[in-house]
Structures are given as C-alpha cells and as structure tokens.
NUDO-654456 format. One record per residue: residue in three letters; x, y, z of N, C-alpha, C in turn. Coordinates in Angstrom, 3 decimals. Layout:
% NUDO-654456
<rec residu="ALA" n_u="X" n_v="Y" n_w="Z" ca_u="X" ca_v="Y" ca_w="Z" c_u="X" c_v="Y" c_w="Z"/>
...
//
This chain:
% NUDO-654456
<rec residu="UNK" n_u="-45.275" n_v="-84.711" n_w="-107.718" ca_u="-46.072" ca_v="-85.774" ca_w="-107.137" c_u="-47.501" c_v="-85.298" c_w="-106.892"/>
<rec residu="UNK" n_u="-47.872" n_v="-84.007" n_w="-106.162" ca_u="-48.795" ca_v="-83.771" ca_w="-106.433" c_u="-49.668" c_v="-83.535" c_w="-107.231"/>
<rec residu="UNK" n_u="-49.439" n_v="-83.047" n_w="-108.674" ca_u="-49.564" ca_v="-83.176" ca_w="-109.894" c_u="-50.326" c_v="-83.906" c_w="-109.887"/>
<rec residu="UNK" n_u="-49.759" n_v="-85.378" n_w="-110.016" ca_u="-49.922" ca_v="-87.013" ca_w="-110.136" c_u="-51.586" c_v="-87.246" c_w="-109.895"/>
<rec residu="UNK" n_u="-51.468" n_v="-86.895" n_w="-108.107" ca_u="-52.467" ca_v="-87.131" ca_w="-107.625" c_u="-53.248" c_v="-86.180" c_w="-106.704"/>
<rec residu="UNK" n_u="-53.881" n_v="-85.346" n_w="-107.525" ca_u="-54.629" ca_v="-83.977" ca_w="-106.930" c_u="-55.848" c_v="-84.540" c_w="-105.985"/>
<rec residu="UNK" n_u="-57.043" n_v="-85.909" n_w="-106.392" ca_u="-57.721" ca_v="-86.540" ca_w="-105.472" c_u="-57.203" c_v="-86.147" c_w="-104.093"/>
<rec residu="UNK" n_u="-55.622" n_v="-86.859" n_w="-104.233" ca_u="-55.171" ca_v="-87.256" ca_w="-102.633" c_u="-55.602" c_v="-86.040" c_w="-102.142"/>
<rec residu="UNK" n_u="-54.891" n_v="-85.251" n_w="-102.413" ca_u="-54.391" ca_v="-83.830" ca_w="-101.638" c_u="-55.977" c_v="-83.229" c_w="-101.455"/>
<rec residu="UNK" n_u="-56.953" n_v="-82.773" n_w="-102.368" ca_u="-58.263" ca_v="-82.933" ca_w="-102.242" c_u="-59.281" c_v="-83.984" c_w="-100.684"/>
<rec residu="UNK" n_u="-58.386" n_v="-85.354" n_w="-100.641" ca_u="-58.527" ca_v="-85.797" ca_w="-99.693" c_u="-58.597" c_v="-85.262" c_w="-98.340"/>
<rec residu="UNK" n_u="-57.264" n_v="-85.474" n_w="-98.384" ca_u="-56.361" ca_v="-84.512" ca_w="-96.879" c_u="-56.715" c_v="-83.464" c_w="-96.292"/>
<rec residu="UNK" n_u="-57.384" n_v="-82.809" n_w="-97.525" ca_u="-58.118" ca_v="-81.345" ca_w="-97.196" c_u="-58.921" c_v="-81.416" c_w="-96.464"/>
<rec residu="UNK" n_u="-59.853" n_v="-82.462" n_w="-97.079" ca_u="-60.893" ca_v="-82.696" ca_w="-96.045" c_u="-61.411" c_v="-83.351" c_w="-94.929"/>
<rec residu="UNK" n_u="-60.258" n_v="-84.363" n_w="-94.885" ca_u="-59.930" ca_v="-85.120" ca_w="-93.505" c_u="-59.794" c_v="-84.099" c_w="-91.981"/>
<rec residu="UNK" n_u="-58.506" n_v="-83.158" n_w="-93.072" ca_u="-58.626" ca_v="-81.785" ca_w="-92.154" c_u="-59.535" c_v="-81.166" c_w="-91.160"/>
<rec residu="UNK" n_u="-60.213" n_v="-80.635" n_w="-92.275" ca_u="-61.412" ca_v="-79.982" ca_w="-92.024" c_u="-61.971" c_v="-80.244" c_w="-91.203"/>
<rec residu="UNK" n_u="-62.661" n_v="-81.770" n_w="-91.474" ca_u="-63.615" ca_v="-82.759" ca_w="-90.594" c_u="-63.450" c_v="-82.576" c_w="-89.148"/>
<rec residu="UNK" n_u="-61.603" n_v="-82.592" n_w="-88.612" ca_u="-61.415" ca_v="-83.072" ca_w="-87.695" c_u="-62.087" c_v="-81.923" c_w="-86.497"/>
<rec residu="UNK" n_u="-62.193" n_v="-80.838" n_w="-86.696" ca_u="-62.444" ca_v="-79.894" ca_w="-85.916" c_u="-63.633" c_v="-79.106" c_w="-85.668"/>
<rec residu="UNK" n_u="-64.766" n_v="-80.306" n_w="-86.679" ca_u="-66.517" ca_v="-79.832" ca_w="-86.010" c_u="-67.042" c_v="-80.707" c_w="-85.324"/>
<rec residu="UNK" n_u="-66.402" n_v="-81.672" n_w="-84.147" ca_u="-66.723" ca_v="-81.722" ca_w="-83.016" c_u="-66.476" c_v="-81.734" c_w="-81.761"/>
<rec residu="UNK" n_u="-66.876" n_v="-82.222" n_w="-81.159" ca_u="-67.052" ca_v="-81.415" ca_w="-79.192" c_u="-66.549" c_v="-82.812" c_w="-78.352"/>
<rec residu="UNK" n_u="-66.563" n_v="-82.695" n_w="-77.143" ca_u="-66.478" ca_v="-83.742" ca_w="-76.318" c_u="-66.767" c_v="-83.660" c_w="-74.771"/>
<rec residu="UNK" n_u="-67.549" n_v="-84.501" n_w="-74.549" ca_u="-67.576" ca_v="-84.300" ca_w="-72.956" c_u="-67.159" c_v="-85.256" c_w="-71.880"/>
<rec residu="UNK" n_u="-66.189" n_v="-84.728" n_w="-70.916" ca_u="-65.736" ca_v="-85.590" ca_w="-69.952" c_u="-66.212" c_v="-85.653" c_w="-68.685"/>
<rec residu="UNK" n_u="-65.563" n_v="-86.431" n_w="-67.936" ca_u="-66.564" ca_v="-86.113" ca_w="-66.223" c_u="-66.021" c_v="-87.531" c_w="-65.341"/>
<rec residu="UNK" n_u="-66.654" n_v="-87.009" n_w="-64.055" ca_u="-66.643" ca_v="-88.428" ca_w="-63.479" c_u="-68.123" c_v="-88.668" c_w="-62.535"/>
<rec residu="UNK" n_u="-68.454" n_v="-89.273" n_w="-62.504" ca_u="-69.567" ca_v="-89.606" ca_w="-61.781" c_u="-69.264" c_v="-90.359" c_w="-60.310"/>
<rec residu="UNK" n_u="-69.911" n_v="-89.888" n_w="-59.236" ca_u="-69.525" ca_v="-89.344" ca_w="-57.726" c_u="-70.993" c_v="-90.238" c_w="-57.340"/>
<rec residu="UNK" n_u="-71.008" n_v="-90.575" n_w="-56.060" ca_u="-72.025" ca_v="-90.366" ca_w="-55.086" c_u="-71.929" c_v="-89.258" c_w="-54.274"/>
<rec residu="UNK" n_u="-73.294" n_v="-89.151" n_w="-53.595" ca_u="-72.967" ca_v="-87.977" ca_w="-52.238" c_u="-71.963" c_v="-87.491" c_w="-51.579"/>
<rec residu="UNK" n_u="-71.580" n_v="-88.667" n_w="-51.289" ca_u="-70.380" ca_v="-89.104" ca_w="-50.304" c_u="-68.808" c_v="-88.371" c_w="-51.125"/>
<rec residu="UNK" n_u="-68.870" n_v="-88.245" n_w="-52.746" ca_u="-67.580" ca_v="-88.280" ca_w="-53.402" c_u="-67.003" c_v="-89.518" c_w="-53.819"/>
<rec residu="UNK" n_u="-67.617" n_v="-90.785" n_w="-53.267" ca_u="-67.392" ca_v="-92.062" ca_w="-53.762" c_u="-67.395" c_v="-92.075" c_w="-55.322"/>
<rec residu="UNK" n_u="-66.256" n_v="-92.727" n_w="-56.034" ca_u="-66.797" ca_v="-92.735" ca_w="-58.056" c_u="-67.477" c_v="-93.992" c_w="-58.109"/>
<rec residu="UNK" n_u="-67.796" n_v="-93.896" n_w="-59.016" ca_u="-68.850" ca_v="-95.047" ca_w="-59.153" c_u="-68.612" c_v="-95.590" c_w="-60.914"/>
<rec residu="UNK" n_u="-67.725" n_v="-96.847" n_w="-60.623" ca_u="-67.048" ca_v="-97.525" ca_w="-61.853" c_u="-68.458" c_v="-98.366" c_w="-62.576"/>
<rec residu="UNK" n_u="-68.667" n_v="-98.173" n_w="-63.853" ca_u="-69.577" ca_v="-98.842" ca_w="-64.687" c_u="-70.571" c_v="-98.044" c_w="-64.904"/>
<rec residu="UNK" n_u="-70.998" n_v="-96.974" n_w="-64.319" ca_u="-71.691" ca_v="-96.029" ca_w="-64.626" c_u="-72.474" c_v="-96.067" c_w="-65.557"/>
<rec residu="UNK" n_u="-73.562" n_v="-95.957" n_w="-65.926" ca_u="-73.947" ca_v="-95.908" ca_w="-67.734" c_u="-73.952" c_v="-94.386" c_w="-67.663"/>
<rec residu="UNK" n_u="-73.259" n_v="-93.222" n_w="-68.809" ca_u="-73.513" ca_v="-92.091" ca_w="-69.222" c_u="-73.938" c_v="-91.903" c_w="-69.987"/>
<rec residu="UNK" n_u="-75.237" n_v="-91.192" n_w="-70.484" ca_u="-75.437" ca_v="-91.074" ca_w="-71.816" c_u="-75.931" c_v="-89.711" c_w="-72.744"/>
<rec residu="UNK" n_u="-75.351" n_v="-89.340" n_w="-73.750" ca_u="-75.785" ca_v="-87.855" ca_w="-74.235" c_u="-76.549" c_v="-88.212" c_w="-75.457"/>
<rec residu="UNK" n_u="-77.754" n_v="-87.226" n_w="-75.228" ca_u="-78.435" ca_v="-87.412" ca_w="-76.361" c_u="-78.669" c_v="-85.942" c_w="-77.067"/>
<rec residu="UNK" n_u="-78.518" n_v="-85.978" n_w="-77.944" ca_u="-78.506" ca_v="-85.000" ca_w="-79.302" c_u="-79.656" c_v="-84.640" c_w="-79.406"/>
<rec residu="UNK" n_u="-80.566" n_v="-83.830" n_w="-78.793" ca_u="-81.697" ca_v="-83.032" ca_w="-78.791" c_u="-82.956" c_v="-82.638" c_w="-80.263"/>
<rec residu="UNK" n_u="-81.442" n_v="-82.433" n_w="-80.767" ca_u="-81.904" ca_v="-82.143" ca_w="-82.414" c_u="-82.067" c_v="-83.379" c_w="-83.367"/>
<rec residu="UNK" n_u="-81.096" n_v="-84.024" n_w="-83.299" ca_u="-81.053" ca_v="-85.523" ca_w="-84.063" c_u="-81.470" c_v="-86.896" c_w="-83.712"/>
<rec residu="UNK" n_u="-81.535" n_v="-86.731" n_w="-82.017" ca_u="-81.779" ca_v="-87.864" ca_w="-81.276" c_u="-80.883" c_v="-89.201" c_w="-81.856"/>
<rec residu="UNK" n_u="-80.065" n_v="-88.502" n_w="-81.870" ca_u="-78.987" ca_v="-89.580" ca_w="-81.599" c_u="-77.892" c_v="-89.547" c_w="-80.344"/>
<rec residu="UNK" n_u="-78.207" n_v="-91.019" n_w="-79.725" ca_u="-77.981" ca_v="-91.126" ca_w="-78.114" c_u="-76.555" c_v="-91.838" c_w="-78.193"/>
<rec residu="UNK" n_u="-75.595" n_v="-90.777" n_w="-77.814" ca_u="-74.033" ca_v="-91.883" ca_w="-77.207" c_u="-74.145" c_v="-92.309" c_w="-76.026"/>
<rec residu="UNK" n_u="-73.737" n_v="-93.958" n_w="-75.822" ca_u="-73.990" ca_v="-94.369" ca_w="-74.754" c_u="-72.598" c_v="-94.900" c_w="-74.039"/>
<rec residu="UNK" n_u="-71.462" n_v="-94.344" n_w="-72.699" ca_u="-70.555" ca_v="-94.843" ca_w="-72.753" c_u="-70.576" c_v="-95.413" c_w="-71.201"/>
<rec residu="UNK" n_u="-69.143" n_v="-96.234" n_w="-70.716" ca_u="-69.422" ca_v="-96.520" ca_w="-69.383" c_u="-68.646" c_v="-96.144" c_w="-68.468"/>
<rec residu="UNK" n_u="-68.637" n_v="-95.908" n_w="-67.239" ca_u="-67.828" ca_v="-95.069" ca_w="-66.976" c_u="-66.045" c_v="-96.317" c_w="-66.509"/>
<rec residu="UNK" n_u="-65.085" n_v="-95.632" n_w="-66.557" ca_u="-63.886" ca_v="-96.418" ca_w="-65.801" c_u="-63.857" c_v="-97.071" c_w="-64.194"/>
<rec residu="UNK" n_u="-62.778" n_v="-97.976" n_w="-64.242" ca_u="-62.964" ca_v="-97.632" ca_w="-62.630" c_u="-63.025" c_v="-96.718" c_w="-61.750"/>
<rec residu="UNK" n_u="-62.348" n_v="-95.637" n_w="-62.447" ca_u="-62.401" ca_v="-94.584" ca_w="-61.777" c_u="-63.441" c_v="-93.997" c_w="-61.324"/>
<rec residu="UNK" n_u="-64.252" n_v="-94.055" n_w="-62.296" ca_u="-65.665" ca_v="-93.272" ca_w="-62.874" c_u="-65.369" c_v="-92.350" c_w="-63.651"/>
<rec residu="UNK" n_u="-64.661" n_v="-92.551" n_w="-64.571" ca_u="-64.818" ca_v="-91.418" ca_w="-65.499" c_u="-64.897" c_v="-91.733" c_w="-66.666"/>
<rec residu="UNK" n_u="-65.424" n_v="-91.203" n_w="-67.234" ca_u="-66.300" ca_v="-91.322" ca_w="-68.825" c_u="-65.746" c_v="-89.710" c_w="-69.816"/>
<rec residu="UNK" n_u="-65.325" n_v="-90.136" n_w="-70.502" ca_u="-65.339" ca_v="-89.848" ca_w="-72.393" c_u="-65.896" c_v="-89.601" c_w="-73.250"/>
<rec residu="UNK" n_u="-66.371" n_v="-88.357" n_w="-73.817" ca_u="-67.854" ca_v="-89.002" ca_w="-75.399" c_u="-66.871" c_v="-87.993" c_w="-76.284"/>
<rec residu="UNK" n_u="-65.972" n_v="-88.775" n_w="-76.956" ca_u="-65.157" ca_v="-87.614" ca_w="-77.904" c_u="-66.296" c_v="-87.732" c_w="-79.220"/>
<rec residu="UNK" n_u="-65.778" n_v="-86.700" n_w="-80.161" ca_u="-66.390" ca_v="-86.695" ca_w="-81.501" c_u="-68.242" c_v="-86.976" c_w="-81.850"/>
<rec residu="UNK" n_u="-68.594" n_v="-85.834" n_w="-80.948" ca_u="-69.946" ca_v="-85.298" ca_w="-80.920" c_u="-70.197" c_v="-84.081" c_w="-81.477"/>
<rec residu="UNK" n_u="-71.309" n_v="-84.127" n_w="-82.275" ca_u="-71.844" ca_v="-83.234" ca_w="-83.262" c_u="-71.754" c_v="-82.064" c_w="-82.291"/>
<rec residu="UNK" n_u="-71.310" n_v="-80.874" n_w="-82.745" ca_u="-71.929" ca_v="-79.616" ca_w="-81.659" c_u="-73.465" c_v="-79.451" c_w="-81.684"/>
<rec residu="UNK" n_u="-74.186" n_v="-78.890" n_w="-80.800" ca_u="-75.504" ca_v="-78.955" ca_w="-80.219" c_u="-75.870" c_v="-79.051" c_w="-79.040"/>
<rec residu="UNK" n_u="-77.246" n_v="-79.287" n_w="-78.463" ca_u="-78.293" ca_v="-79.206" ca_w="-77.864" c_u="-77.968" c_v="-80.971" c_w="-77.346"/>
<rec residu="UNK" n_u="-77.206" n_v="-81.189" n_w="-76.077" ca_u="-77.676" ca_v="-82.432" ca_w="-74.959" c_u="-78.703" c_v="-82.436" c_w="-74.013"/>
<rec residu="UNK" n_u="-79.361" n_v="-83.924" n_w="-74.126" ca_u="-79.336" ca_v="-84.439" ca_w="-72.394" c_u="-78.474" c_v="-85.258" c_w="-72.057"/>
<rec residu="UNK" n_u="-77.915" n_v="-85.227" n_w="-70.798" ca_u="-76.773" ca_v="-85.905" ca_w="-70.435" c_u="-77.779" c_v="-86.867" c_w="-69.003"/>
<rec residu="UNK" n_u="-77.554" n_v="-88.395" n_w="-69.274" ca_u="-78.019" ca_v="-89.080" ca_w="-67.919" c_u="-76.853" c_v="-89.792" c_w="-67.272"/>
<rec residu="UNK" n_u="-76.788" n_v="-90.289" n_w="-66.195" ca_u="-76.082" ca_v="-91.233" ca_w="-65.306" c_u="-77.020" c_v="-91.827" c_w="-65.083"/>
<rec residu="UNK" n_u="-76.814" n_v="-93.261" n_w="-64.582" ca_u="-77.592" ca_v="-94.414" ca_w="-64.026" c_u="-76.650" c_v="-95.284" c_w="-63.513"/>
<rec residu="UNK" n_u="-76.826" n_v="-95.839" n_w="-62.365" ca_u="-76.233" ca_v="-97.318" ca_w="-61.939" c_u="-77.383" c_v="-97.920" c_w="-60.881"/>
<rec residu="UNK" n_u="-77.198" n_v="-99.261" n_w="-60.551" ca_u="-78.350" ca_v="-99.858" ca_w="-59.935" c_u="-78.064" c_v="-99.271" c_w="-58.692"/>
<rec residu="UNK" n_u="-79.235" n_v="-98.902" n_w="-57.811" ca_u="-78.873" ca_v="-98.560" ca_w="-56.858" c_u="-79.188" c_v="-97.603" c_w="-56.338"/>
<rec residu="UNK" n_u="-79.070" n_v="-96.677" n_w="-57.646" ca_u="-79.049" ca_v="-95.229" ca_w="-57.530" c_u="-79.931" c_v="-94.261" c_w="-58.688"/>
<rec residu="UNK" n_u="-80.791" n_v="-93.410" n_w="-58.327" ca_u="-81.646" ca_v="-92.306" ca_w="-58.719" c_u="-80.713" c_v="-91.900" c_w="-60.425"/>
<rec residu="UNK" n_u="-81.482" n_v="-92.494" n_w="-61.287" ca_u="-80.903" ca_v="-91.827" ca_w="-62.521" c_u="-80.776" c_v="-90.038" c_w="-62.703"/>
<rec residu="UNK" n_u="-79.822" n_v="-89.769" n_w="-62.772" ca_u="-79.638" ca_v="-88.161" ca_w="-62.977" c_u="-79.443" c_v="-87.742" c_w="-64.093"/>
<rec residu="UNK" n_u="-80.058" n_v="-86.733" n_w="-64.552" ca_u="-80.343" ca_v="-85.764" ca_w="-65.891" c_u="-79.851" c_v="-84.715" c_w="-65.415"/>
<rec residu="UNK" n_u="-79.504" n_v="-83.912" n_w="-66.732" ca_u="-78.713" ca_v="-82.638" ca_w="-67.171" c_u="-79.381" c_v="-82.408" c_w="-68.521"/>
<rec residu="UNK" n_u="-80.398" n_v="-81.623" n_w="-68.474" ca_u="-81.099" ca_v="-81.171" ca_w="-69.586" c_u="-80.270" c_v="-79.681" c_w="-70.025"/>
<rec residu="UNK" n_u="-80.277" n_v="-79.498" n_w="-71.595" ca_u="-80.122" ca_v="-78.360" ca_w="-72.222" c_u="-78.197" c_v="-78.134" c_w="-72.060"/>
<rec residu="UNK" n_u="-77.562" n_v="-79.062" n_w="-72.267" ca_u="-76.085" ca_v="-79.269" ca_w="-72.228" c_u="-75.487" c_v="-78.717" c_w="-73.716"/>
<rec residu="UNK" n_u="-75.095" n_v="-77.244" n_w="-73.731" ca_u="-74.827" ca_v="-76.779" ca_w="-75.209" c_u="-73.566" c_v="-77.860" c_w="-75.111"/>
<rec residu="UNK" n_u="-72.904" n_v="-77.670" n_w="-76.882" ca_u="-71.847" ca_v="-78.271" ca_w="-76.768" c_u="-71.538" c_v="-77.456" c_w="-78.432"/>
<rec residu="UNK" n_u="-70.195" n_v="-76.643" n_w="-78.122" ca_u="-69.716" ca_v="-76.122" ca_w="-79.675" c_u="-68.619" c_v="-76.923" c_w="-80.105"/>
<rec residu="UNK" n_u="-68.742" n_v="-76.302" n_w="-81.424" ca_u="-67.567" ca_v="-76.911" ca_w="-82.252" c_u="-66.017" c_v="-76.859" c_w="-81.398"/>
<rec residu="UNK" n_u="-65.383" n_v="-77.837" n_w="-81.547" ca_u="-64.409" ca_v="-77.972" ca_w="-80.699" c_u="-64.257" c_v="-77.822" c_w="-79.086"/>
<rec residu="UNK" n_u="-65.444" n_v="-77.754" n_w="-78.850" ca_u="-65.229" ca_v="-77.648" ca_w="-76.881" c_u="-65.169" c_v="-78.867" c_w="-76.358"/>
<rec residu="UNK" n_u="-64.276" n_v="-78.809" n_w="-75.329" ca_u="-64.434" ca_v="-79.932" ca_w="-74.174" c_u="-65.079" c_v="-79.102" c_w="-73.327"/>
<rec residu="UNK" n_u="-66.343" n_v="-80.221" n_w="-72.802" ca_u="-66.986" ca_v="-79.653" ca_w="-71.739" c_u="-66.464" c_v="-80.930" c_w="-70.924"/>
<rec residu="UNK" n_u="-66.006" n_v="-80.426" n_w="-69.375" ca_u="-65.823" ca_v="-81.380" ca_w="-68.166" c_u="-66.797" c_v="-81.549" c_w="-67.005"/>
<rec residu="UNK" n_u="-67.576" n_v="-79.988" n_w="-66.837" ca_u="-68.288" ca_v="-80.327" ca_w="-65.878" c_u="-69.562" c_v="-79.963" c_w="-66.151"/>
<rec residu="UNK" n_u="-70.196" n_v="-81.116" n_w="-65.612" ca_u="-71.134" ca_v="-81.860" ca_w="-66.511" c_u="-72.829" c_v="-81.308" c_w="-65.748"/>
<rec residu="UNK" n_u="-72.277" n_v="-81.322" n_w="-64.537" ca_u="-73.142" ca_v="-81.199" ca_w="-63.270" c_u="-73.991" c_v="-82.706" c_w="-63.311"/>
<rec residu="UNK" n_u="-73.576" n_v="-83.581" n_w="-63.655" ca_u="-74.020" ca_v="-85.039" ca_w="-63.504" c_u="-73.699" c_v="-85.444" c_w="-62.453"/>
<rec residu="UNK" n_u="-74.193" n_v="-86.451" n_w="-61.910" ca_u="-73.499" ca_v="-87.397" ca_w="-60.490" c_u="-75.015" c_v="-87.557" c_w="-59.784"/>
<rec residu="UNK" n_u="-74.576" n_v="-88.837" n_w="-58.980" ca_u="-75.771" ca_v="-89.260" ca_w="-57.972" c_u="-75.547" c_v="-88.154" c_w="-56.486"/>
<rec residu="UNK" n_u="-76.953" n_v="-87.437" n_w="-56.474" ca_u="-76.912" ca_v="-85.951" ca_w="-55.503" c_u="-78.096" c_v="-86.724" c_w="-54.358"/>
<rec residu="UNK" n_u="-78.780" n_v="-87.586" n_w="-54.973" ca_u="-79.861" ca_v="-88.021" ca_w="-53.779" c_u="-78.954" c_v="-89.386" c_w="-53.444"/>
<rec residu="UNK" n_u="-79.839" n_v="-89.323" n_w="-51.911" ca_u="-79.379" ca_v="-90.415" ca_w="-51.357" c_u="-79.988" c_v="-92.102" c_w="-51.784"/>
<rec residu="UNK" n_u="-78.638" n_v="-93.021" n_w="-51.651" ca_u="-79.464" ca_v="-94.551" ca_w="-51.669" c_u="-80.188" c_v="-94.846" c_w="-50.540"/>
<rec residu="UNK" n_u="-81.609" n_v="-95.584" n_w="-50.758" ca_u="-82.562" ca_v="-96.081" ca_w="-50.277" c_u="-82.037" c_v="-96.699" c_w="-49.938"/>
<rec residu="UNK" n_u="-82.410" n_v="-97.671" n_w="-48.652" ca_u="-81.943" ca_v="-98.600" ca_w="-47.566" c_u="-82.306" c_v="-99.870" c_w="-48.439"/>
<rec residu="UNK" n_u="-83.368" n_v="-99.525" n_w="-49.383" ca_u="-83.801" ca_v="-100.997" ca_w="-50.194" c_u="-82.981" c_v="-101.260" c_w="-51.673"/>
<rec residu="UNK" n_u="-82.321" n_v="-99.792" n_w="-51.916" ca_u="-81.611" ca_v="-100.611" ca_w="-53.349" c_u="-80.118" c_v="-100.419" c_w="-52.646"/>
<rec residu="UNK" n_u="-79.580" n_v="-99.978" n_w="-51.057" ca_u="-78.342" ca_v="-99.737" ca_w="-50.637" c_u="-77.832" c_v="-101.785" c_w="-50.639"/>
<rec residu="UNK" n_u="-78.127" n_v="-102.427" n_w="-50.692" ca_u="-77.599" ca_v="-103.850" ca_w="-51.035" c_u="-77.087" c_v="-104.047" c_w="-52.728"/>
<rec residu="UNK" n_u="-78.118" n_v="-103.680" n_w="-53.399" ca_u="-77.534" ca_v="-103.523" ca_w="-54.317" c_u="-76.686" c_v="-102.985" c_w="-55.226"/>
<rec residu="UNK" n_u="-76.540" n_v="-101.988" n_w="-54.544" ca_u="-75.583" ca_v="-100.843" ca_w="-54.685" c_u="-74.159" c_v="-101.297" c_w="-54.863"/>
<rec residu="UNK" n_u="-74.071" n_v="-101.656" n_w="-53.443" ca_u="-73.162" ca_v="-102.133" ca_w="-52.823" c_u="-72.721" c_v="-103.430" c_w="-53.558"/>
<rec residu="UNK" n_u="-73.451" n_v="-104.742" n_w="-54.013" ca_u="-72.686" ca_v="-105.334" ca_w="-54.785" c_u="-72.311" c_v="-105.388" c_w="-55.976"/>
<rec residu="UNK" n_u="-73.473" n_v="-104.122" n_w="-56.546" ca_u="-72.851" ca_v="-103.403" ca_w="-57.745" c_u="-71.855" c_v="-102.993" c_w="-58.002"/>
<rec residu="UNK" n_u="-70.784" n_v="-102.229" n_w="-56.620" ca_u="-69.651" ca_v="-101.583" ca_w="-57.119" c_u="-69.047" c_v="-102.616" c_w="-56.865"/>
<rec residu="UNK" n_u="-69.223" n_v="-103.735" n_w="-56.030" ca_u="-68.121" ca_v="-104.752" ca_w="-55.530" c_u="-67.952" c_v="-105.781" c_w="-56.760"/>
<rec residu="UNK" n_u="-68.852" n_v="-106.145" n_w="-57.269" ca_u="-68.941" ca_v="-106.781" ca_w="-58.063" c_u="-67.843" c_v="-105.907" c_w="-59.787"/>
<rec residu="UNK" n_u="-67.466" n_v="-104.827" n_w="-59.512" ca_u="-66.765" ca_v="-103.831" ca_w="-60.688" c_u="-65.485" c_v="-104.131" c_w="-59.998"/>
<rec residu="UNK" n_u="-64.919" n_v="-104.557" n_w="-59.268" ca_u="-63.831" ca_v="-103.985" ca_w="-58.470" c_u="-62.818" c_v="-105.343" c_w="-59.433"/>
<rec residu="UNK" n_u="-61.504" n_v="-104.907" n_w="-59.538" ca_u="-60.573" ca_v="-106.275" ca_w="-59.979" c_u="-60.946" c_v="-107.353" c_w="-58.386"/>
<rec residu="UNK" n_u="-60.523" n_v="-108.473" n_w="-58.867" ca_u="-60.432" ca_v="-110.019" ca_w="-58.264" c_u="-59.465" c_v="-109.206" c_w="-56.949"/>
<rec residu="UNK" n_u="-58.618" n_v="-108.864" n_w="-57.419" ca_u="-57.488" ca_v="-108.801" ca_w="-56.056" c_u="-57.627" c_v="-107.644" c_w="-55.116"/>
<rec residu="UNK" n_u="-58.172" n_v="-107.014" n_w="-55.802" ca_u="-58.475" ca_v="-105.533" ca_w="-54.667" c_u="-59.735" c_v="-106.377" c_w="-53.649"/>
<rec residu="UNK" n_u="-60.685" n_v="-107.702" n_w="-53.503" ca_u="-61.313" ca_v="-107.940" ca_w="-53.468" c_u="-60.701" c_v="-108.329" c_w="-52.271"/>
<rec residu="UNK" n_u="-59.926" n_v="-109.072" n_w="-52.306" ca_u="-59.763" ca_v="-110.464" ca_w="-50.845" c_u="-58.981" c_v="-109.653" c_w="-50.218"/>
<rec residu="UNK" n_u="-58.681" n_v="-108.430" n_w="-50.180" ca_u="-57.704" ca_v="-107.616" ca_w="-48.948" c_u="-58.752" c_v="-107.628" c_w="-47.519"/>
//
C-alpha cells in the first residue's frame, strides 16, 4: 500500500514535523486584589514578524495562544477600567509552554474608571450568577 502511494506517506512526514515548531502561552489575568478578570483582551506580538495574536480571556480569566512561531514577544492585557499592562521581550522556543507571563493589572483602578470596571465584569458574568 505504501508503494501505491509514497505522496501520502511523504505527507504524514511532514504534518509530523510541523507539529512541534511551535510554543504556547498560558496565564490568567488577576487584579491587585487576585480578582480574574473574564474578557480580558491578551495579546502577543511577534517582535520579528509583527504578527499580533489577539485572544480573550475565559470567565475565569484565563487565556490560551497555542501554535506560535518560537521568538521574540510583547505580551499586553487590557480591560476597561484598568491600566493596559505590557511584558516586553517574552522569549518563546520551539515547543515551550510558557505560563507565567508576569501579565495582570498591578496598578490600582481610578475612582473614575472604578464604575466602569465594575460593570465591565458584571456585565461578563452568566444571567443567573447575576440575580443571587
């Protein structure tokens, strides 16, 4: 069978291959407090290529960027509310999970975007966790 079809197997080879030159980074994004902060925008940008993954975070707050080139990140967080945070110079090799990120909101909310903040996360929350 292989015989038949040497392409395939030629294929497979390189499906192989592929699967294991890239990286991934996980995390969760926190306030001060340790509060997570669901919707998060995270985003890594590829230093060298400038190409920017942009993901969001869970309810939890935690965010995912599988199948990233190895290289040279900046890593941001943002949500309304809160002081966008950078992580400049984030290596990332072939096959690593990186988890900690050193991302998260470290300054405090302003008394003027703390309203919005606040219905920012409320506004993320399911319907029923709502009316307790």
């Amino acid at each position: 069978m292989i015989s038949r079809f040497p392409w395939l197997l030629c294929l497979l080879a390189l499906t192989l291959f592929g699967q294991g030159e890239r990286g991934t980074f996980n995390g969760t994004i926190a306030d001060p407090s340790g509060a997570v902060i669901p919707g998060a925008t995270v985003k890594a940008l590829n230093l060298a290529t400038n190409v920017e993954t942009p993901v969001e975070t869970t309810s939890a707050g935690v965010f995912r960027m599988p199948y990233l080139s190895p290289g040279t990140y900046r890593i941001t967080a943002s949500a309304p509310g809160f002081k966008t945070s950078v992580r400049d110079n984030v290596n990332l090799a072939v096959a690593q999970t990186l988890t900690d990120l050193g991302v998260g909101f470290r300054g405090l909310v302003t008394k003027r975007n703390l309203k919005r903040a606040l219905d920012y996360c409320i506004s993320r929350q399911p319907q029923s966790s709502r009316s307790r």
